[in-house]
C-alpha positions as CSV (number, residue, x, y, z in Angstrom):
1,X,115.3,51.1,100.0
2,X,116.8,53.5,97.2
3,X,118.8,52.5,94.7
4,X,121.6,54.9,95.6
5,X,121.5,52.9,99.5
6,X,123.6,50.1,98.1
7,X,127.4,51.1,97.8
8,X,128.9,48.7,95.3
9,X,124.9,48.7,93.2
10,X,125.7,49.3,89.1
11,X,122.6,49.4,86.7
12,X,122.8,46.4,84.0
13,X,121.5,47.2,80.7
14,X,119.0,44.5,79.7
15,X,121.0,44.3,76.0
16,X,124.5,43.1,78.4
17,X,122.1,40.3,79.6
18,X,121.7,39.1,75.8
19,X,125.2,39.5,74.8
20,X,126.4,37.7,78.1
21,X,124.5,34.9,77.1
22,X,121.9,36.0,80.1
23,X,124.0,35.3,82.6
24,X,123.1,36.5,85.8
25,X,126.6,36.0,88.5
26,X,127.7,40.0,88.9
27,X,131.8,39.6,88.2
28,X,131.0,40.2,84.1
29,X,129.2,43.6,84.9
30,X,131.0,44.7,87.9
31,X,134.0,45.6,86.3
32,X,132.9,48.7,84.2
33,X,134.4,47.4,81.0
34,X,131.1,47.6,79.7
35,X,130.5,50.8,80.4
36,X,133.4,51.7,78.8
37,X,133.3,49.9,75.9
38,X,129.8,51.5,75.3
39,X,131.3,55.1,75.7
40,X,134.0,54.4,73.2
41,X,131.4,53.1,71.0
42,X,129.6,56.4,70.9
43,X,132.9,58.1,70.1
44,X,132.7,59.5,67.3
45,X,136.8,59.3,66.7
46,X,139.1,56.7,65.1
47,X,139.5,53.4,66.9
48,X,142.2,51.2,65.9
49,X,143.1,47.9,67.3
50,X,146.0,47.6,70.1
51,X,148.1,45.2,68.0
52,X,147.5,47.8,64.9
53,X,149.7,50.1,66.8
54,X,151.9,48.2,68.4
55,X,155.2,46.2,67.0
56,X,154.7,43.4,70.1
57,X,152.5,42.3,72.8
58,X,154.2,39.6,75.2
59,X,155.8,38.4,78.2
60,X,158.7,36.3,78.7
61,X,157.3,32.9,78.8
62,X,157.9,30.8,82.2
63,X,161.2,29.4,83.1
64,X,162.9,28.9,86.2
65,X,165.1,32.0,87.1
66,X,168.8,31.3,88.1
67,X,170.1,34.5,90.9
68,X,173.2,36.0,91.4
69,X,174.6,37.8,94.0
70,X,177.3,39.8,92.0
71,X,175.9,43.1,89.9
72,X,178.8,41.4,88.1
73,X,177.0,39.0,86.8
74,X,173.0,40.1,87.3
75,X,170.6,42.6,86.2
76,X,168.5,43.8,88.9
77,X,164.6,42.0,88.4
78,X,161.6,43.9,88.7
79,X,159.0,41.4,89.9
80,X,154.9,42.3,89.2
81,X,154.6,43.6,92.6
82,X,157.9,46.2,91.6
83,X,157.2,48.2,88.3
84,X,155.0,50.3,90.4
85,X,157.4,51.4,93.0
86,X,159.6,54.7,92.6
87,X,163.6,52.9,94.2
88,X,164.3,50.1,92.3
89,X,168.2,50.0,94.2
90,X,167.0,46.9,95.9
91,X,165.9,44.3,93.6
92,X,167.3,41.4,93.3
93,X,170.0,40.4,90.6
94,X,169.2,37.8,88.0
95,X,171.6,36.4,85.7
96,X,173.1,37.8,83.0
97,X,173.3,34.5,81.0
98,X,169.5,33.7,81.7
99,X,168.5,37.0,80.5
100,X,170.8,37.1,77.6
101,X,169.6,33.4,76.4
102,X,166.1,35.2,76.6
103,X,166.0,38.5,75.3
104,X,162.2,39.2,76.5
105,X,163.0,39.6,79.8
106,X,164.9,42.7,78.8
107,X,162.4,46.0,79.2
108,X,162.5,48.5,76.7
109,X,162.0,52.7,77.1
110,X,158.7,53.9,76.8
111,X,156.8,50.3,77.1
112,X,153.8,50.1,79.1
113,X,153.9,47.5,81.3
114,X,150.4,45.6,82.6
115,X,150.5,42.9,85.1
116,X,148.7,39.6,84.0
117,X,148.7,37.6,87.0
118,X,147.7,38.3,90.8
119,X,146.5,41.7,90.8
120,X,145.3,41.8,87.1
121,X,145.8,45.6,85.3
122,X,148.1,47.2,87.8
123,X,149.8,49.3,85.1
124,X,153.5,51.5,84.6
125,X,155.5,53.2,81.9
126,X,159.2,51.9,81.4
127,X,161.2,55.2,82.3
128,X,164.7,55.6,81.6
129,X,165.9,54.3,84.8
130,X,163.7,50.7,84.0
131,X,165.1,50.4,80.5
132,X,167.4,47.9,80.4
133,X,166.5,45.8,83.9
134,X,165.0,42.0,83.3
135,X,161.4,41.6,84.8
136,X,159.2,38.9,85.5
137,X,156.7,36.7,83.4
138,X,154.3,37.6,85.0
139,X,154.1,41.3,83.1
140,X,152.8,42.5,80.0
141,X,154.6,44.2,77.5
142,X,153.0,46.5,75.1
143,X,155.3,47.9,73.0
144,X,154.3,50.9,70.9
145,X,155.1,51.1,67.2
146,X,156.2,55.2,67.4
147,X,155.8,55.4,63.6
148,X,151.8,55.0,64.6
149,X,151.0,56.3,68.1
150,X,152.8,58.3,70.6
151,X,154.0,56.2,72.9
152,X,153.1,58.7,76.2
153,X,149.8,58.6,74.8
154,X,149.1,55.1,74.6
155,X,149.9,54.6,78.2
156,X,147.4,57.3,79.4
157,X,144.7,55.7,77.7
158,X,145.7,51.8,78.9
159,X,145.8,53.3,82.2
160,X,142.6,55.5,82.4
161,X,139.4,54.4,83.6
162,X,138.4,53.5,80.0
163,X,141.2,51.2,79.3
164,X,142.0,49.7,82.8
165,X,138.3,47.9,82.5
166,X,139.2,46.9,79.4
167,X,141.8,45.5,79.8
168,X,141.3,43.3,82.6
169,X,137.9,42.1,82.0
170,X,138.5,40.6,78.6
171,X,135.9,40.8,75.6
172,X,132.9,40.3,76.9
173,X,132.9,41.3,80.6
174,X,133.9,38.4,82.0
175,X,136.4,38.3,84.9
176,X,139.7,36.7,83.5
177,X,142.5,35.4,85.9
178,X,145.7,35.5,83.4
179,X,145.9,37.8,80.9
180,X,147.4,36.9,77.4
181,X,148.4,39.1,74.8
182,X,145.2,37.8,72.5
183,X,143.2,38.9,75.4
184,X,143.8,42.7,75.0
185,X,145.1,42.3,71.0
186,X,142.1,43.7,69.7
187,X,141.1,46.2,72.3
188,X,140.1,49.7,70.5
189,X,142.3,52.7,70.9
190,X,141.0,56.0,70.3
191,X,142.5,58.7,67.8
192,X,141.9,62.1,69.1
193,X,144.5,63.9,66.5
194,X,148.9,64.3,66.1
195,X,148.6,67.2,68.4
196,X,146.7,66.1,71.2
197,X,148.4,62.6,71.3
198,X,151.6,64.8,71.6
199,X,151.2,66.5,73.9
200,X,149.4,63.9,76.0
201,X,152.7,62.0,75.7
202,X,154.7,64.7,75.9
203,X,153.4,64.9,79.5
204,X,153.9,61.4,80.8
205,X,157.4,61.7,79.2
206,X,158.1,64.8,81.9
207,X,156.4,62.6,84.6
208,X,159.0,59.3,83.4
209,X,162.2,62.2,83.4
210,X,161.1,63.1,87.0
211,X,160.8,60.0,88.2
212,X,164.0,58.9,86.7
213,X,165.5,62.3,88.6
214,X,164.2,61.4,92.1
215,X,166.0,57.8,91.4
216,X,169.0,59.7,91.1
217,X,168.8,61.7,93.7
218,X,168.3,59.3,95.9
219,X,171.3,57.5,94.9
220,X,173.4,60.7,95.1
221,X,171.7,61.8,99.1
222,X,173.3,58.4,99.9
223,X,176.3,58.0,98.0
224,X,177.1,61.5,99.4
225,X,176.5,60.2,103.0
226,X,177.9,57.0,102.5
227,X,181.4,58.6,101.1
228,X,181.3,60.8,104.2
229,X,181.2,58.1,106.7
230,X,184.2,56.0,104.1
231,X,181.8,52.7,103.9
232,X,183.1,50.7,101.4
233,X,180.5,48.1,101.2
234,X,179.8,44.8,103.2
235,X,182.5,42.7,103.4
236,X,180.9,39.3,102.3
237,X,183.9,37.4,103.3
238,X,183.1,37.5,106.9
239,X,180.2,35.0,107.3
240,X,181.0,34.8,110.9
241,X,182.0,36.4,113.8
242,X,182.8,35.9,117.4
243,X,180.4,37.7,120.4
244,X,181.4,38.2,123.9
245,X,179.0,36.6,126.7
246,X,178.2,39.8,128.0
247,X,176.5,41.0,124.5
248,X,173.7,38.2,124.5
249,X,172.3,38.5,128.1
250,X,169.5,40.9,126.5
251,X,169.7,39.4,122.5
252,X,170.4,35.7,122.0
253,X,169.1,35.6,118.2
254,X,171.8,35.3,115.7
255,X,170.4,37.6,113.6
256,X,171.1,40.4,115.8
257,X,174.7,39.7,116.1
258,X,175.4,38.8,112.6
259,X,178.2,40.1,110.9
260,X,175.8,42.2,108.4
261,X,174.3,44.0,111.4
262,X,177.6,44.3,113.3
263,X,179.1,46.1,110.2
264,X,176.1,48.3,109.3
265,X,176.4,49.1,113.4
266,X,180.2,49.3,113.6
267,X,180.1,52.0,110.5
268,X,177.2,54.7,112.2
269,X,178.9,54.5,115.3
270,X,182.2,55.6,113.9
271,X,182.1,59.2,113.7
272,X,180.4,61.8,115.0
273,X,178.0,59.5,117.3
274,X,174.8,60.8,118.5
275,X,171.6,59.0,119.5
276,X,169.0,59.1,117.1
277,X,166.3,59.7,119.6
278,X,168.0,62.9,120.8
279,X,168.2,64.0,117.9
280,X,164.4,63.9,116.7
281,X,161.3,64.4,118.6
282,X,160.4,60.8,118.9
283,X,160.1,57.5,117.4
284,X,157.1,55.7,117.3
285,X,154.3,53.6,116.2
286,X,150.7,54.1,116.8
287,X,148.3,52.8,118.5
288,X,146.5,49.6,117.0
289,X,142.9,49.4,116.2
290,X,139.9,49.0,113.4
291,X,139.9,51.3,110.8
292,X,136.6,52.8,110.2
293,X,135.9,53.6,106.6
294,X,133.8,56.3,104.8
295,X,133.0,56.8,101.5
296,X,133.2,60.7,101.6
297,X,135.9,62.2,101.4
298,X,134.7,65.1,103.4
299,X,135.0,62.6,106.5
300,X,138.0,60.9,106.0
301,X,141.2,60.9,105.0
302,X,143.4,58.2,102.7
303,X,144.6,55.2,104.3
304,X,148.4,54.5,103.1
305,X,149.3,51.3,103.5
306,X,152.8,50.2,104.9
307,X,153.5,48.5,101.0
308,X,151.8,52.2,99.3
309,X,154.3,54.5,100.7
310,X,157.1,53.0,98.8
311,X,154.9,53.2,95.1
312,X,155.8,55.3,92.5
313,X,152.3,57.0,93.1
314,X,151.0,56.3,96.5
315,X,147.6,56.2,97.1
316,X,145.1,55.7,99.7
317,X,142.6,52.5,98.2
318,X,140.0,53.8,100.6
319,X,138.8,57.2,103.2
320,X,139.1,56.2,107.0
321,X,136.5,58.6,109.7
322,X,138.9,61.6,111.2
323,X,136.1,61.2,113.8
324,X,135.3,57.6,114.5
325,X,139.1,55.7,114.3
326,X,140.4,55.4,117.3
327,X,143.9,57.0,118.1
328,X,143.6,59.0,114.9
329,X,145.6,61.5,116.1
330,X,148.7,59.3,115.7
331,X,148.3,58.2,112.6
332,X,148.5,61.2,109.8
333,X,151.9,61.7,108.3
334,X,153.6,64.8,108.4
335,X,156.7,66.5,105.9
336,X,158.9,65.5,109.0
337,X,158.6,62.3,109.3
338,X,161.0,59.4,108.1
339,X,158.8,56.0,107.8
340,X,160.3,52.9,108.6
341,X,157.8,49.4,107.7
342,X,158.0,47.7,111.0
343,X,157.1,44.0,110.3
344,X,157.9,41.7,107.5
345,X,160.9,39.2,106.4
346,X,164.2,40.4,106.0
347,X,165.3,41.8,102.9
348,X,161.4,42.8,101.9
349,X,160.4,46.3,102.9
350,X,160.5,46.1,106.6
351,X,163.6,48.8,108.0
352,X,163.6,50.6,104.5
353,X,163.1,54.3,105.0
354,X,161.4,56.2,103.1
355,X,159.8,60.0,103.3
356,X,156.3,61.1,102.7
357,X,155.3,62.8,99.6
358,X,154.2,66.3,99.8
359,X,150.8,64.7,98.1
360,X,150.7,62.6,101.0
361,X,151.4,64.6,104.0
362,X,148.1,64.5,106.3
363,X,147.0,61.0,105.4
364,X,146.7,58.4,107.5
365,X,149.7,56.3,107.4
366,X,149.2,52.4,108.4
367,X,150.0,51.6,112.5
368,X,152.9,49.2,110.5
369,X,155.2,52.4,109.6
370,X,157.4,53.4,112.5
371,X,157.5,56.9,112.5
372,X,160.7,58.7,112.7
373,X,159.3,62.1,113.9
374,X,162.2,65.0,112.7
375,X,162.1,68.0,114.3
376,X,162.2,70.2,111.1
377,X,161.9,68.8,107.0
378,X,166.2,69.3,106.4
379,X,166.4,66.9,109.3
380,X,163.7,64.5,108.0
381,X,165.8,64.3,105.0
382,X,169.0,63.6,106.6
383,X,168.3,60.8,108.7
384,X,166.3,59.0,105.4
385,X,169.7,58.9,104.2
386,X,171.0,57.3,107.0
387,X,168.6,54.9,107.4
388,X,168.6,54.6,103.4
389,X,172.7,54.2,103.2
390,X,173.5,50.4,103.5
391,X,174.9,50.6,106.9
392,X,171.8,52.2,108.1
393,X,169.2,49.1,106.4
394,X,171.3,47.0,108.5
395,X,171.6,49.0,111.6
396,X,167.6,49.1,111.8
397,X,166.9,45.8,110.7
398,X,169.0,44.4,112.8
399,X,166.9,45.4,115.4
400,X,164.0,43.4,114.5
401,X,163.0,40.3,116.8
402,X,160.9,37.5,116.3
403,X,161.3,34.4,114.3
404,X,158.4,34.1,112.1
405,X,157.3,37.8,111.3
406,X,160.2,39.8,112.5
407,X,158.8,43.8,113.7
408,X,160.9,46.3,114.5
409,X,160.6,48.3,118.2
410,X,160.5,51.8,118.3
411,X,162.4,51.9,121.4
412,X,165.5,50.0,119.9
413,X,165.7,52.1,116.7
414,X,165.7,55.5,119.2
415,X,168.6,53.8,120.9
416,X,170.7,53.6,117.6
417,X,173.9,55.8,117.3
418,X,173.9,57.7,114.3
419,X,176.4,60.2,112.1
420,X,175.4,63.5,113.0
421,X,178.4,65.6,110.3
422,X,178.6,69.3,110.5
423,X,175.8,71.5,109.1
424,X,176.7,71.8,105.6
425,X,176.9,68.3,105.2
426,X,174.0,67.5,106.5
427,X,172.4,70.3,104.7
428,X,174.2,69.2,101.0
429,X,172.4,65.4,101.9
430,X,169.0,66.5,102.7
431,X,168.5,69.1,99.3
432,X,169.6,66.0,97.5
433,X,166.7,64.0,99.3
434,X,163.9,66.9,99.1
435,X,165.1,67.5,95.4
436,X,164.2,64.0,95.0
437,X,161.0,63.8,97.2
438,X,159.8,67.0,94.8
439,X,160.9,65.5,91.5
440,X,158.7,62.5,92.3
441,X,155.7,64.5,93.3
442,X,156.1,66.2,89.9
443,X,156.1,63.2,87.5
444,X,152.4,62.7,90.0
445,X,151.0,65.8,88.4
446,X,152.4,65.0,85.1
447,X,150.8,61.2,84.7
448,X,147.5,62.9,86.8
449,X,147.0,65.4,84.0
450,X,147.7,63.7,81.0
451,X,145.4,61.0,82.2
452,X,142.9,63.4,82.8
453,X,142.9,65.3,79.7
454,X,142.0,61.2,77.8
455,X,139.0,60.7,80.6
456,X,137.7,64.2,79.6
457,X,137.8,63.8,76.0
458,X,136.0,60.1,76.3
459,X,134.0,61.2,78.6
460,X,132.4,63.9,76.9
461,X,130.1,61.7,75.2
462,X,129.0,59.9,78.1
């Protein structure tokens, strides 16, 4: 059997051996911090230490975390699992007071931010619309000193496939579980010149503006639709309501007939009523079954998770067969679909709608997103803000059924009534939400090419 027969097989250097103190278990060589460590050792530019250009590496120390339900009284709280994703409108709101007695949770522009726990090394750059929000303990915080590095440029290189390694397989290789700041302290950071660095950072600073765009234009498609149909907002001081007899012979679970669902109902039903599925091509979901994975691309296609779709960058973590899956017809995405997670608790991402990237159209998209197939882009992008708008969360969640893993049914969210306003409404909504969509494919090629352009310089000595 050939070496090249084994998927996963790395070749160990016999010298690794002595300075793992001949250790033989794979986890301190599987990580490719070693191989990167070796290519930056045959670079023949300036290394300096993290902390040397830096002004602070931390987190903000464990402590319980007091919620609020008021934006009154909160600031919304990324958790480790949220500095990757692109809408931050839903986070939860944690309190002022808490985050004022501890100024640490506060994040800062133009940090890079590295998670220490869980998922070790998943990696993001503070953008404008981050700066400002409180976020968990469970995240790094490397703040650049701008008098010594651009700041752009530091995060390409943390984030490349030289420093990722690095950074979460400590010193020597070995596979740590919780990252501390002494852990990465002294990892080395290449120079490659003012001009380079610049522009480097220059170009994840256009990717962070973009990103920071498509938030905005998000919250403007849906503001926009929102003041069309006059919603105000939930009225939190009904907590209960009354329901005729009649209305529970099909639905007996209270969640259905809650007064957050009635509302969210009551306010796309009143005006300008159609029915969502005659309005679209169809809803659906496909069919269930294994996913057969390749390794070459020229085979398969991305899988997206029912989690990736909502990232800032979402990406496929491995090539499904086009040939071998069964019911792969079903399962690429298309520019005219609106995705909807379909299982999950309440108030995570199941019944949040979100559009498919233009990066991302033709991948396979999990069997767990409910697709929303449009019958043109323009309407894609319209009913997104629907669904988006805070009536339309609770119209489709409200849908869900079951008591320990609620799922949505693609029959019930066809049968929802929807706004359908006149033309030029509809067509002033959906450029906000394409303008958005292509703002956050941008900032992709931005971050893509500046992290590029670090590989290739490493990598030229390898």
């Amino acid at each position: 059997m050939k070496f090249e027969s084994f998927k996963n097989a790395r070749i160990v250097r016999s010298s690794w051996l002595e300075e793992g103190g001949r250790r033989l278990d794979c986890n301190p060589y599987m990580s490719g911090a070693l191989e990167a460590r070796d290519a930056l050792k045959l670079l023949k530019a300036r290394k300096e230490k993290l902390k040397d250009v830096t002004t602070g590496i931390f987190h903000a120390g464990r402590e319980g975390r007091r919620w609020v339900d008021s934006p009154e009284f909160g600031v919304p709280f990324l958790g480790s699992s949220n500095i990757i994703n692109a809408d931050l409108s839903t986070l939860p709101l944690m309190s002022k007071k808490q985050v004022k007695h501890n100024p640490h949770f506060t994040l800062g522009e133009k940090w890079t931010l590295i998670t220490r726990s869980g998922t070790i090394g998943r990696m993001a750059y503070v953008r404008p619309d981050m700066a400002g929000l409180s976020c968990s303990e469970h995240v790094l915080r490397v703040v650049p000193d701008e008098s010594k590095i651009p700041p752009g440029y530091l995060y390409a290189f943390l984030s490349s496939k030289f420093g990722v390694p690095l950074v979460v397989s400590g010193t020597y290789g070995a596979i740590i579980q919780h990252i501390e700041p002494e852990h990465i302290a002294g990892l080395p950071v290449p120079r490659f010149g003012h001009d380079f660095e610049l522009h480097i950072s220059g170009l994840i600073e256009k990717a962070a503006a973009q990103r920071a765009l498509a938030s905005q234009k998000r919250r403007d498609a849906i503001s926009d639709f929102q003041k069309l149909l006059g919603w105000k907002g939930l009225d939190t001081h009904r907590t209960s309501r009354d329901v005729l007899s009649v209305n529970v012979l099909r639905r007996m679970d209270a969640f259905y007939h809650s007064d957050k669902v009635a509302q969210g109902i009551e306010a796309l039903s009143s005006v300008h009523c159609k029915r969502l599925g005659d309005k679209v091509e169809r809803v659906f979901e496909p069919n269930r079954g294994p996913r057969l994975k390749v390794d070459d691309a020229n085979f398969g296609v991305p899988f997206l998770s029912s989690s990736a779709v909502f990232e800032v960058h979402p990406k496929g973590d491995y090539f499904i067969s086009k040939s071998r899956t069964p019911h792969f017809d079903s399962l690429p995405l298309t520019s005219r679909d609106v995705l909807l997670p379909r299982s999950g608790q309440v108030g995570g991402i199941i019944g949040r709608a979100v559009l498919p990237l233009s990066g991302n159209v033709g991948h396979a998209g999990s069997e767990h997103l409910v697709r929303i197939r449009c019958r043109s882009d323009d309407d894609a992008a319209y009913i997104w803000a629907v669904l988006a708008s805070e009536p339309g969360y609770w119209a489709v969640v409200g849908t869900a059924y079951g008591s320990s893993i609620p799922s949505l049914d693609s029959a019930l969210i066809a049968d929802l009534t929807i706004p359908w306003f006149g033309e030029s409404d509809r067509t002033r909504i959906s450029s906000l939400a394409r303008a958005s969509v292509e703002a956050q494919s941008q900032g992709i090629t931005n971050e893509t090419e500046a992290v590029r352009m670090v590989e290739q310089r490493i990598g030229a000595t390898e």
